[in-house]
C-alpha positions as CSV (number, residue, x, y, z in Angstrom):
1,X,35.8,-37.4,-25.4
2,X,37.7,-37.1,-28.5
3,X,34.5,-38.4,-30.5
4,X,32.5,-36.3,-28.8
5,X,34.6,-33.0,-30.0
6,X,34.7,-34.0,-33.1
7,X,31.5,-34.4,-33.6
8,X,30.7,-31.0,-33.1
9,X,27.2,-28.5,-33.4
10,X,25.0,-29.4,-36.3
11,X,24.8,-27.5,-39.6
12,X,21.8,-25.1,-38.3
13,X,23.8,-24.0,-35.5
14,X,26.8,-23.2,-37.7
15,X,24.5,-21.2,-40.1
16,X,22.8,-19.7,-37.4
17,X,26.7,-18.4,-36.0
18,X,27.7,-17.4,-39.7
19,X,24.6,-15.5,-40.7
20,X,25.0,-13.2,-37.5
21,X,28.6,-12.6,-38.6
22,X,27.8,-11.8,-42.2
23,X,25.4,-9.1,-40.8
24,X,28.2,-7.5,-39.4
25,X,30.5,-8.2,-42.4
26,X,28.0,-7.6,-44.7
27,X,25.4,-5.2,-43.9
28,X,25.6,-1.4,-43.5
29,X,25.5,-0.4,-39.6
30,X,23.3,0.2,-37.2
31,X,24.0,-3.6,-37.0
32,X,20.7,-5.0,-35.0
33,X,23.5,-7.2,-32.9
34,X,27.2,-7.7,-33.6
35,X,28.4,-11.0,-33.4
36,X,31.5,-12.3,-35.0
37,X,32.6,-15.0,-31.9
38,X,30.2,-17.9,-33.3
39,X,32.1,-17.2,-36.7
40,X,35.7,-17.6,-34.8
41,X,34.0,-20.4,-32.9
42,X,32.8,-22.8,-35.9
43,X,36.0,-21.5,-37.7
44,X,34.8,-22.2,-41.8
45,X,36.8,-22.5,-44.5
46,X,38.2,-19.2,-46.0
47,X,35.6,-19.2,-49.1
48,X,32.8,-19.3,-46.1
49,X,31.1,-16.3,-47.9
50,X,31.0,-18.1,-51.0
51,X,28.6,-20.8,-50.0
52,X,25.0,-20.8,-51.3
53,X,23.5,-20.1,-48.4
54,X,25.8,-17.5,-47.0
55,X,24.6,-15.2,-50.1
56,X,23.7,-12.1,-49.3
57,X,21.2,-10.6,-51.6
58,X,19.4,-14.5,-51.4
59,X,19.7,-15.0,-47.5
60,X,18.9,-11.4,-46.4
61,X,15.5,-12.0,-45.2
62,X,16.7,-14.9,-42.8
63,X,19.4,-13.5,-42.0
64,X,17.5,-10.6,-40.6
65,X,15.0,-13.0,-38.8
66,X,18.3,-14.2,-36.9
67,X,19.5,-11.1,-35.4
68,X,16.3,-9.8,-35.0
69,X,14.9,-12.8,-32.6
70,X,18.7,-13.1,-30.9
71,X,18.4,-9.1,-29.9
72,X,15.2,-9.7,-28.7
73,X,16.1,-12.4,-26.3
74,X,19.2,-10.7,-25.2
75,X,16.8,-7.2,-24.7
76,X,14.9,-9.7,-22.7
77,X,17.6,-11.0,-20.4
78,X,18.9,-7.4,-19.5
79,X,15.3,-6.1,-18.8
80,X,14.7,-9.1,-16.8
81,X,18.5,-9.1,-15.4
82,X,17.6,-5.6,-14.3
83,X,14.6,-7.0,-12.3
84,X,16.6,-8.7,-10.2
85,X,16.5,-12.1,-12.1
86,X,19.7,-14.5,-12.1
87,X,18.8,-17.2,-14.0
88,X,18.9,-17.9,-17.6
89,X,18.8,-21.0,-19.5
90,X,19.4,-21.4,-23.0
91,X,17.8,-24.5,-24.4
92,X,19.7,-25.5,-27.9
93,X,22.1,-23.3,-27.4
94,X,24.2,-24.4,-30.5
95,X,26.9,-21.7,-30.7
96,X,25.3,-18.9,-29.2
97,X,27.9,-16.4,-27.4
98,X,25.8,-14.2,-25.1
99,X,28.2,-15.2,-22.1
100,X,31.0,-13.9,-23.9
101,X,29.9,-11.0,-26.1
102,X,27.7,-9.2,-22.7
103,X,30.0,-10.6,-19.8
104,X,28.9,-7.1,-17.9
105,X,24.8,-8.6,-17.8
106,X,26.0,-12.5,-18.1
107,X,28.7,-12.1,-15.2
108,X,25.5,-10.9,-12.8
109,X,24.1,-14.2,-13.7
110,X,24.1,-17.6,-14.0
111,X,23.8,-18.6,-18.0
112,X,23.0,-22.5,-18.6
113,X,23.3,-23.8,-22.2
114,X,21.9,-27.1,-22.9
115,X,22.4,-28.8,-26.2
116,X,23.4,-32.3,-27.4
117,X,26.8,-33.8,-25.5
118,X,29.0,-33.9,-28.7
119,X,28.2,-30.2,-29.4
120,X,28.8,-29.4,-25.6
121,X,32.4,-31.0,-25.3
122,X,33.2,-29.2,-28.9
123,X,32.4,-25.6,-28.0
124,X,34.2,-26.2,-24.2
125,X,37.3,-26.9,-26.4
126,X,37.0,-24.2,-29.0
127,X,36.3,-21.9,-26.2
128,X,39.2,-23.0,-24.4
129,X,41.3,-23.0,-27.3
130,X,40.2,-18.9,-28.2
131,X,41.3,-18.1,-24.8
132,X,37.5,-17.3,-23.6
133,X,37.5,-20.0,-20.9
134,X,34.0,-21.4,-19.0
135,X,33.5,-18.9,-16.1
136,X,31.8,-20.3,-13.2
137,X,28.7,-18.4,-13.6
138,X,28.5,-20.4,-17.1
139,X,27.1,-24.2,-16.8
140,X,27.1,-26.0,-20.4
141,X,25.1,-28.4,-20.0
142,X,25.1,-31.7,-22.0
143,X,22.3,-33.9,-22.9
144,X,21.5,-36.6,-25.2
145,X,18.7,-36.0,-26.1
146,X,18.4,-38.6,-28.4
147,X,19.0,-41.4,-25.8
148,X,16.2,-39.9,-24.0
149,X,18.2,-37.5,-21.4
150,X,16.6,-35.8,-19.3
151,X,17.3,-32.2,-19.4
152,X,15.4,-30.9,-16.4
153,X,17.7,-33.0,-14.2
154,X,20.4,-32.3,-16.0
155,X,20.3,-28.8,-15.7
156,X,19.4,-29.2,-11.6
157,X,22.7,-31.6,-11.1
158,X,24.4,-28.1,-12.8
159,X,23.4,-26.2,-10.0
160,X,19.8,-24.4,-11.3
161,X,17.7,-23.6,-8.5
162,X,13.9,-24.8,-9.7
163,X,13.0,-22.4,-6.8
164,X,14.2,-19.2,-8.3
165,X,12.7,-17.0,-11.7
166,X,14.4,-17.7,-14.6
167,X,14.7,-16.1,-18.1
168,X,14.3,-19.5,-20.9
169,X,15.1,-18.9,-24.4
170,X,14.8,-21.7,-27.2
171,X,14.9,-20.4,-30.2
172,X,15.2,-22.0,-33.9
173,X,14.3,-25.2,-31.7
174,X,10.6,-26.1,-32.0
175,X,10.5,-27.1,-35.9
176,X,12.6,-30.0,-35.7
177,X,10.6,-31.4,-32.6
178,X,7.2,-33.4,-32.4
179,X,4.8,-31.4,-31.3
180,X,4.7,-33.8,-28.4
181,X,7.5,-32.8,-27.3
182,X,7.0,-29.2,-27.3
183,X,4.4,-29.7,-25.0
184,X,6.5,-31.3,-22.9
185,X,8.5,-28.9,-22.7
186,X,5.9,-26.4,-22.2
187,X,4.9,-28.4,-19.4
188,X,7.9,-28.3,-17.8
189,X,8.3,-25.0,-17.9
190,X,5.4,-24.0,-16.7
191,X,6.6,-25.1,-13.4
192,X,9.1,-22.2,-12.9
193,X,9.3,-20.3,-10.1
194,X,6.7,-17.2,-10.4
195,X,8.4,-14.9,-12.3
196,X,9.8,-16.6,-14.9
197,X,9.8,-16.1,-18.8
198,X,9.9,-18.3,-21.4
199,X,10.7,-16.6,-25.3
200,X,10.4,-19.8,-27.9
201,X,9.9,-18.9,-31.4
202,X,7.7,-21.5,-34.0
203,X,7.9,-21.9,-37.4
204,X,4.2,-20.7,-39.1
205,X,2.7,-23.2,-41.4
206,X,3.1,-21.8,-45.2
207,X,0.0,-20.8,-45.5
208,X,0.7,-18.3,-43.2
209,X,3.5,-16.3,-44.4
210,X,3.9,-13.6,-46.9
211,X,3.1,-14.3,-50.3
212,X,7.3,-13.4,-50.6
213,X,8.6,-15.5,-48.5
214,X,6.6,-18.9,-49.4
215,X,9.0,-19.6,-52.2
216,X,11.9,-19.4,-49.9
217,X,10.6,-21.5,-47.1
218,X,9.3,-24.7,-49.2
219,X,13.0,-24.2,-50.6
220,X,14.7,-24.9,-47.5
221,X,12.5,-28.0,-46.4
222,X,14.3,-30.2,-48.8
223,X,17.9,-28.6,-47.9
224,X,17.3,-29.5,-44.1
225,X,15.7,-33.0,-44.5
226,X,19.1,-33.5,-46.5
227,X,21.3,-32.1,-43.6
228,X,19.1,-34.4,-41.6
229,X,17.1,-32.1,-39.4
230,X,13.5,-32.0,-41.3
231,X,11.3,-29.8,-40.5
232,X,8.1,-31.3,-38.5
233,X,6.5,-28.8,-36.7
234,X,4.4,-25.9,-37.9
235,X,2.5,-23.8,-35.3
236,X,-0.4,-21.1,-36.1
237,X,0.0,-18.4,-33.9
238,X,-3.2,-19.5,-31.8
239,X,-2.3,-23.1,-31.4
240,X,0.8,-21.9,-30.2
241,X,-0.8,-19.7,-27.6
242,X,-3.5,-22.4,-26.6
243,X,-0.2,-25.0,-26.0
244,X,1.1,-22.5,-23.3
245,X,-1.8,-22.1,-21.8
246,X,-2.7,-25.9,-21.3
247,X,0.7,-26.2,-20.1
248,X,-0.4,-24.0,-17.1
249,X,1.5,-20.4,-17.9
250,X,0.0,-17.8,-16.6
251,X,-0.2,-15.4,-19.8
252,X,1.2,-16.0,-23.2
253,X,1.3,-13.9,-25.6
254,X,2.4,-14.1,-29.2
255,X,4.7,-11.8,-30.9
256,X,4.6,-11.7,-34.3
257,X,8.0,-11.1,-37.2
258,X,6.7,-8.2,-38.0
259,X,7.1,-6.6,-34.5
260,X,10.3,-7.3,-35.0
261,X,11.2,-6.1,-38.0
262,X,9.3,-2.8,-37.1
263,X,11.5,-2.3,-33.4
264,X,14.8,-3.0,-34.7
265,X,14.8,-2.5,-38.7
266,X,12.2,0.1,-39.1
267,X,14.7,3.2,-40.0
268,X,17.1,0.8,-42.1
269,X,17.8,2.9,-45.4
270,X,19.6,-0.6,-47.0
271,X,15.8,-2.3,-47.4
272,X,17.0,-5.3,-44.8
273,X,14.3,-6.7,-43.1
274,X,13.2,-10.3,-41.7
275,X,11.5,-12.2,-43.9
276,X,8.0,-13.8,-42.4
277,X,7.7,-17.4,-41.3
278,X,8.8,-17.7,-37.8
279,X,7.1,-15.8,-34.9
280,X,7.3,-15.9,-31.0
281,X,6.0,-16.8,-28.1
282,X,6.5,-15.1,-24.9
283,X,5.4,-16.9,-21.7
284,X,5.5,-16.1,-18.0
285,X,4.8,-17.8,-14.6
């Protein structure tokens, strides 16, 4: 077990936690979401701010794409929440806090987060340790993936009821998996009770995004095959779309960056706004 905590959530999920923290520390309000508990969580070094890709004039535009696609999800849970659903599954749930930043929507349901067993016995810890605790109504659920887990029965032995609508976010997931595997997924998922809604953002091939935001995106490939999570998947908006279908959802729909950035940033005075590159796809039983 000891290992296990020390091994801790991967270098994308720490990012992910500290760029939603420097949009609260630094951009101007009306923050998009406000986050700080991943920061406390992952628990950086003092000169955090000072890393090269905590910059923020350089990062702004993924930064941005972060909070913009996390206050999506979580506008998604409520509405669904509100619909009488009382599932919701997180798959790579890194160090996502949901469960403790809206306890008044997350208490009314039961919030499963499945990511890799080292990661899983780390943020039980660290959760422990900041006095947050593991409610009932949250299940983290581990799986090692890389030993070929199955998730799907890992998340029934955690008490998920396969006959009941769920709300499934995986977000920031589908670029370091073979596309394979996606469809997997996708399968999989397409077996949810009626009702159920799947939101799984994709990384757009290059050729795709805004002349802008090219340069920044071929900059990063290098920097994560170095951290050792490559990119390997790239998705056009209608391959994505075709994938769900096959799968057997009902409708799919894709929902593109810029719908985004024109809900939640559109009255920004500050010019911050998510840069292109990775869209969405919203699915349902």
């Amino acid at each position: 077990m000891a290992d296990e905590r020390n091994e801790g959530p991967d270098s994308t999920a720490v990012r992910t936690a500290l760029w939603r923290a420097l949009h609260v520390q630094a951009d101007p309000p009306p923050h998009v979401i406000e986050d700080e508990i991943g920061l406390r969580l992952a628990a950086p070094d003092e000169g955090w701010r000072r890393r090269p890709d905590m910059d923020p004039r350089g990062t702004s535009g993924f930064r941005a794409a972060i909070v913009a696609r996390a206050r999506f999800v979580e506008d998604l849970v409520a509405e669904q929440a509100g619909r009488g659903v009382t599932q919701y599954v997180v798959l790579g749930a890194g160090l996502d806090t949901f469960a403790q930043r809206r306890p008044e929507i997350a208490s009314h349901l039961r919030v499963f987060e499945i990511d890799q067993p080292g990661t899983q016995a780390w943020k039980r810890q660290r959760l422990i340790e900041l006095g947050y605790g593991i409610p009932d109504w949250l299940r983290l659920v581990p799986v090692d993936f890389e030993a070929g887990g199955d998730w799907w029965e890992q998340l029934a032995a955690a008490g998920f009821d396969p006959g009941r609508p769920a709300v499934v976010a995986c977000t920031g997931v589908t670029m370091y998996l073979t596309k394979d595997a996606t469809e997997a997924t996708l399968r999989r998922l397409a077996g949810l009770a009626p009702g159920s809604t799947l939101a799984m953002t994709f990384m757009l091939p290059a050729a795709l995004l805004d002349d802008a935001d090219r340069p920044a995106l071929e900059a990063t490939k290098p920097q994560a095959q170095a951290a050792g999570t490559p990119f390997i998947s790239f998705y056009t908006p209608q391959e994505m779309l075709a994938r769900a279908r096959d799968a057997g959802f009902t409708d799919a729909r894709h929902l593109a960056g810029t719908v985004l950035a024109d809900r939640y940033f559109a009255d920004r005075t500050d010019g911050l706004r998510p840069s292109s590159g990775e869209d969405l796809l919203v699915a349902t039983t």
